[in-house]
N, C-alpha and C positions, 0 to 999 in steps of 0.2 A: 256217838259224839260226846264230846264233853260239857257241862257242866258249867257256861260263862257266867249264868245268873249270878252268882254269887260275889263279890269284890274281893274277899279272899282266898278263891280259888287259882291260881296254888299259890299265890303271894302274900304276904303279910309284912306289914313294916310297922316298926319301934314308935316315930313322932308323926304327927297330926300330917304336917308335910308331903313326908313321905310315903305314909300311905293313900293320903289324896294325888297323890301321881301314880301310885301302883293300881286306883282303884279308875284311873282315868285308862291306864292302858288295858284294866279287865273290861270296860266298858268298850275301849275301840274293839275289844275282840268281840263283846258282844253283838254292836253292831255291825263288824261282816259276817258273823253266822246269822246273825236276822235277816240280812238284806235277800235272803233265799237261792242266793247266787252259790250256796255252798260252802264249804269252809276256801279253799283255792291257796289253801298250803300256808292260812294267817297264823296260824297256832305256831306251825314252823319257822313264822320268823320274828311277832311279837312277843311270844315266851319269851324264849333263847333272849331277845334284847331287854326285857322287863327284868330276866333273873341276871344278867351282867349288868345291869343298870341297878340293883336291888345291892348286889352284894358288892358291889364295890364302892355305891355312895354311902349306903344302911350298913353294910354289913350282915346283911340279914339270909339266912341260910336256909337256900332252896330243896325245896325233894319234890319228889314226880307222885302224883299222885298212885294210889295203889290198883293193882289190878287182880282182877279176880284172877287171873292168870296162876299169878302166883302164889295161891290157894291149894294147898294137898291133902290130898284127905287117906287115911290109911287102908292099907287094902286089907280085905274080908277074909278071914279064913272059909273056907267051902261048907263047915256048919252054919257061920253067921249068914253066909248065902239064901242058905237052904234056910234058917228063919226069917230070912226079909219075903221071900217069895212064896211064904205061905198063901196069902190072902190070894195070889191069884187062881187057885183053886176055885175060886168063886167064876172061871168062865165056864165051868163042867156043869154050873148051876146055872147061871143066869146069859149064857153067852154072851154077845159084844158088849152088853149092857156091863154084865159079871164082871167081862174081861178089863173092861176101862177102869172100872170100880177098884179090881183087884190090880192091876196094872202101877196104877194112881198109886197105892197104898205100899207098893212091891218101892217105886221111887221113895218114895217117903221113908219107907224103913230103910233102905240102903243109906240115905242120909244120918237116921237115927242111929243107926247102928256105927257107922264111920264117924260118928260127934266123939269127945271128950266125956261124954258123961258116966256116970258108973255101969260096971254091967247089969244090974238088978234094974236100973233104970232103964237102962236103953232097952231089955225082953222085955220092962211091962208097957214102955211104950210102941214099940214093936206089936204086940199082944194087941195093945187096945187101938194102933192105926187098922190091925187088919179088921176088929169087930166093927169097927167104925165105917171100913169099907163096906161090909156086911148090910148094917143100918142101913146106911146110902142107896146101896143098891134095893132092898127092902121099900125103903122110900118110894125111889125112883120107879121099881114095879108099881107100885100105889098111884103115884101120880099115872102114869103111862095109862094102867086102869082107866082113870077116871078120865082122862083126855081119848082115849077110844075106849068105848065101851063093848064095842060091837065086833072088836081085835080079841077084847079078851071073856069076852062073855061067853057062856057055858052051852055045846052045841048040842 
């Protein structure tokens, strides 16, 4: 859902006027998505009259808010693959526990690695998500320990 709180959402007007009328009809919208009753298709017809009512009194030029949607991230060559999914290696060590740890860290670099950043960057933070998975799971053994003892204690 979206985002009514805001009075500028997705309108903005020029004079004091006008955007006390545009910030009246973000509030009506507010109040049908509070009322719990659902949205019931307000958005479909407050918008639409707020931004014809915006740009032909104001002149003031609407746009749709952005969506992750249209968000692209480049694709991997089969090496950079093969170095995001290092870290899950850690399930051969520490099983589900490993696997999540190193799984987690496997997401994370596939992000890293698909960013903008330099290449030198993106291997040492790649490098240092999967020690970090490592740590964690390290940790998490520790903690597990110490919350059963009697699981890991020496037979």
């Amino acid at each position: 859902t979206q985002n009514h709180q805001s009075p500028d959402w997705p309108l903005s007007a020029k004079s004091g006027a006008h955007r006390l009328r545009l910030v009246l009809i973000a509030n009506e919208l507010n109040a049908m998505h509070s009322s719990g009753d659902g949205c019931g298709g307000c958005c479909a017809v407050l918008i639409p009259r707020a931004m014809s009512w915006a740009s032909k009194s104001v002149g003031v030029r609407m746009s749709e808010p952005e969506t992750p949607a249209t968000i692209s991230r480049r694709q991997l060559s089969p090496l950079e693959q093969g170095v995001c999914a290092w870290p899950i290696l850690l399930i051969f060590v520490g099983g589900a526990l490993g696997g999540a740890c190193g799984g987690a860290a496997w997401a994370l670099n596939t992000r890293i690695m698909s960013s903008t950043l330099s290449a030198p960057v993106r291997y040492a933070l790649v490098i240092a998500s999967g020690l970090g998975a490592g740590l964690l799971y390290f940790v998490g053994v520790i903690v597990l320990a110490m919350l059963f003892p009697n699981v890991f204690g020496a037979r």
